[in-house]
C-alpha positions, -999 to 999 in steps of 0.1 A, spaced: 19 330 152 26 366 159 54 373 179 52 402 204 76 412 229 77 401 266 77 431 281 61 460 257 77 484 275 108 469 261 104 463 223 134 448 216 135 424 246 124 388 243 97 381 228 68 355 231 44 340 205 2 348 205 -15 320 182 -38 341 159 -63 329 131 -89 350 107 -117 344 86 -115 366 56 -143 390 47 -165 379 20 -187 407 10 -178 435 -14 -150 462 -3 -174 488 -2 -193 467 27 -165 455 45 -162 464 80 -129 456 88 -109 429 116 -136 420 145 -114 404 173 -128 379 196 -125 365 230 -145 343 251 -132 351 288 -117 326 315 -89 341 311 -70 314 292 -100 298 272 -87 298 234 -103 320 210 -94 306 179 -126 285 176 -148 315 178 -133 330 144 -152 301 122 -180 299 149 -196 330 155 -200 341 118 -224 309 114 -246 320 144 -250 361 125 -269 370 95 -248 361 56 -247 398 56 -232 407 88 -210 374 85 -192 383 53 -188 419 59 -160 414 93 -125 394 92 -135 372 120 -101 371 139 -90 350 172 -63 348 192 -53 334 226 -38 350 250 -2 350 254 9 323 277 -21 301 270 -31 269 248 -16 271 213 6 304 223 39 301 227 52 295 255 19 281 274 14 276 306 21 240 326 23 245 360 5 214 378 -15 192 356 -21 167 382 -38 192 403 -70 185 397 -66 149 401 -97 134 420 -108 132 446 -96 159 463 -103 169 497 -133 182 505 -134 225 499 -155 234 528 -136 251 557 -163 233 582 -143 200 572 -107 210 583 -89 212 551 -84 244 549 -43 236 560 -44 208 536 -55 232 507 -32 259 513 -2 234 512 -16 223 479 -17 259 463 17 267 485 28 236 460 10 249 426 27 283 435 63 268 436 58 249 408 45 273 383 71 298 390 99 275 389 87 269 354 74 300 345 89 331 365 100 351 338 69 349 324 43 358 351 50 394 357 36 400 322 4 386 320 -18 413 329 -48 425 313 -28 454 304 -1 430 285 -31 411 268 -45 444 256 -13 457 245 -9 421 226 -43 431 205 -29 464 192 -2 444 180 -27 421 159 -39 454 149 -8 468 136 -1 432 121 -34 437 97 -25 469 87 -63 484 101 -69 520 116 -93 504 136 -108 473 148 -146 457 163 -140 437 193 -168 408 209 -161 396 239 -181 381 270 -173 376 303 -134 385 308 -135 391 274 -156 426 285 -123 433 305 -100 433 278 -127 452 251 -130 481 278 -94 481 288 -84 484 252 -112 512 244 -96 530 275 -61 528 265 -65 527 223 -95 548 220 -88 564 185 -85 525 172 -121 512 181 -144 508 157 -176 492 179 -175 469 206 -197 445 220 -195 437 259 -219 405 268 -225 395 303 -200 425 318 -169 422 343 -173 455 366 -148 477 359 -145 490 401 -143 457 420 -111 439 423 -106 405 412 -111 389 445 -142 412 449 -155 398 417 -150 362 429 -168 365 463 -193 380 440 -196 350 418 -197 327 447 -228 342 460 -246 343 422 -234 303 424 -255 300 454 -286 321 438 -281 299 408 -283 266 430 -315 277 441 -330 287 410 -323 249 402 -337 237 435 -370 251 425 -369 246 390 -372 208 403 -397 210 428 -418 219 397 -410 184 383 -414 159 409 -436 137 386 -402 133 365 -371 135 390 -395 123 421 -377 145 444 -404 160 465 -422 195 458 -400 216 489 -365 232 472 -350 228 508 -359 193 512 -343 189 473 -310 211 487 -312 183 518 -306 154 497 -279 175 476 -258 178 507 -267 142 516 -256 132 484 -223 158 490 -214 143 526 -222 107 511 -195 112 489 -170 124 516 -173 90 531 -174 69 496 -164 86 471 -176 72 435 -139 65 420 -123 100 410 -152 120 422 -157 130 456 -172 163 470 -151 189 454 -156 173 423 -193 170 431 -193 206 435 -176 214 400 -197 193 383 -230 209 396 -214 246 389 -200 238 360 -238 221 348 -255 252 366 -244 278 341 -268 262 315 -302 256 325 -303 233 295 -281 212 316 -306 213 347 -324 180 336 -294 161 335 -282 173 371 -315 167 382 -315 129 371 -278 126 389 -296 134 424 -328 118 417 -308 86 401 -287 85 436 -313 99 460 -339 73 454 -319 42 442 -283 48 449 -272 47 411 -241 67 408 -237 56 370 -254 95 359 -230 113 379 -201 96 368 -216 106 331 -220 146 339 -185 144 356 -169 136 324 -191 160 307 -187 190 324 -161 188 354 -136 163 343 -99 180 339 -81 178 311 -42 180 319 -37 196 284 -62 223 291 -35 252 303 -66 276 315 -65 277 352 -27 283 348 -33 319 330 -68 326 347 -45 327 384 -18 346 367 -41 372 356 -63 371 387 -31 378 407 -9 399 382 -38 425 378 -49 433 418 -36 424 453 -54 394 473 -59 396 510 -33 373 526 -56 366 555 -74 331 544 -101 336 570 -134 348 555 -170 335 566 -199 341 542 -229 329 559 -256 311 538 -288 306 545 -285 272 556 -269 290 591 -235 269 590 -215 294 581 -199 281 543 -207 284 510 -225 255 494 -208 258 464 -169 268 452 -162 288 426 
């Protein structure tokens, strides 16, 4: 654990605790490159697995020649404090996300809950968990090793805090690596309406990808007619759902299973299995794969802190994105 203070603009304040681990350089001094940190995004998924991880994926050379270091973020999984604020949230099912079904109050009273809860239990906390603290808590891991300068690899949010930190500790980067970028110009909400609309583009690519293999999944060879029995299948489980899962948690299962294409065949075989024989047993099996919660998993907790710590979100709920489908919602939720 290294402790850092709460507020860095006031060193000798409170402090909190960021769980840190390293992987030692193995290759001679003269090859050594120095500390490499690592993050994998959310915010709030834990880092610490990716210091024994990644060197195994990399050349022996490369490998040896960087201490591997990870970290989470303060407020998050093995830091100290972490984040609790609802872990029943998630419980299933929930009601049903899409506005078009008249839950948009019911929502809104659930997050107006979430919102009292967390800061009840963690007000003194929230105000510092920006990017900007996070950042602030990596020059402190630098200081801690005793480097001039560190190598960063992040991906996804993990590209926020790499250029954030090259912006604000320039003289102290070595290299950086920036995989699958966060724009640096649009706000956080911005970025999430975004995403919403790549989940939709990433629904079709799957939609087409199993028209190609009606002789397997016998769905038919049309991607609409495919995206037909999907939101048969979605409005099916309104009505019934399948014990914990319901729509909503239809939804996460397909987004979360729709970021790997390797993970197309199972999805595919949860629709086909229900479609054509009204099996629900290979849903219930990718819900607990990819989309089950995990009440210990602390991740959404810091990913809304940051979200709403870093940038201002319209307090106007009402927004319409039409999709092609002409009714006026979003298929999928973020």
């Amino acid at each position: 654990m290294l402790e850092v203070p709460l507020d860095h603009t006031r060193p000798d304040g409170r402090t909190v605790k960021i769980a840190v681990n390293r992987l030692p350089a193995t290759a001679p001094k003269d090859k050594r490159q120095g500390p490499l940190l690592l993050n994998p995004g959310g915010p709030g998924i834990s880092g610490l697995w990716m210091a024994t991880w990644i060197p195994d994926q990399l050349p022996p050379d490369v490998a040896a020649a960087y201490d591997w270091v990870g970290f989470d973020l303060r407020g998050s999984q093995h830091s100290e404090p972490h984040m609790s604020c609802d872990p029943h949230y998630f419980d299933g099912p929930r009601p049903d996300f899409q506005p078009s079904q008249g839950t948009t109050r019911t929502w809104l009273k659930k997050a107006a809950g979430y919102v009292a809860e967390c800061t009840a239990k963690h007000g003194w906390l929230l105000p510092h968990l920006s990017t900007v603290d996070h950042v602030r808590d990596m020059e402190s891991i630098r200081r801690a090793l005793g480097a001039d300068k560190i190598s960063f690899f992040g991906w996804s949010y993990g590209t926020t805090l790499g250029s954030t930190y090259a912006q604000l500790y320039p003289r102290h980067v070595r290299r950086l690596v920036l995989d699958s970028i966060v724009g640096p110009s649009v706000s956080w909400y911005g970025h999430n309406i975004r995403q919403d609309l790549q989940h939709e583009k990433r629904f079709t690519a799957f939609t087409e990808w199993v028209a190609k293999a009606d002789d397997v999944y016998h769905l038919g060879t049309d991607p609409d007619e495919i995206a037909d029995k999907w939101y048969a299948m979605r409005a099916d489980l309104r009505e019934h759902p399948v014990g914990r899962i319901g729509p909503d948690e239809f939804d996460d299962t397909q987004v979360a299973g729709g970021y790997n294409a390797l993970r197309w065949p199972r999805l595919a075989t949860v629709l086909s299995a229900y479609a054509n024989s009204r099996d629900t047993a290979p849903l219930v099996t990718a819900y607990e794969r990819y989309a089950a919660p995990d009440p210990s998993d602390d991740s959404f907790d810091l990913y809304n802190a940051v979200m709403c710590t870093d940038s201002t979100w319209p307090r106007d709920f009402r927004l319409s994105i039409p999709s092609k489908r002409g009714d006026g919602v979003m298929p999928l939720r973020s």
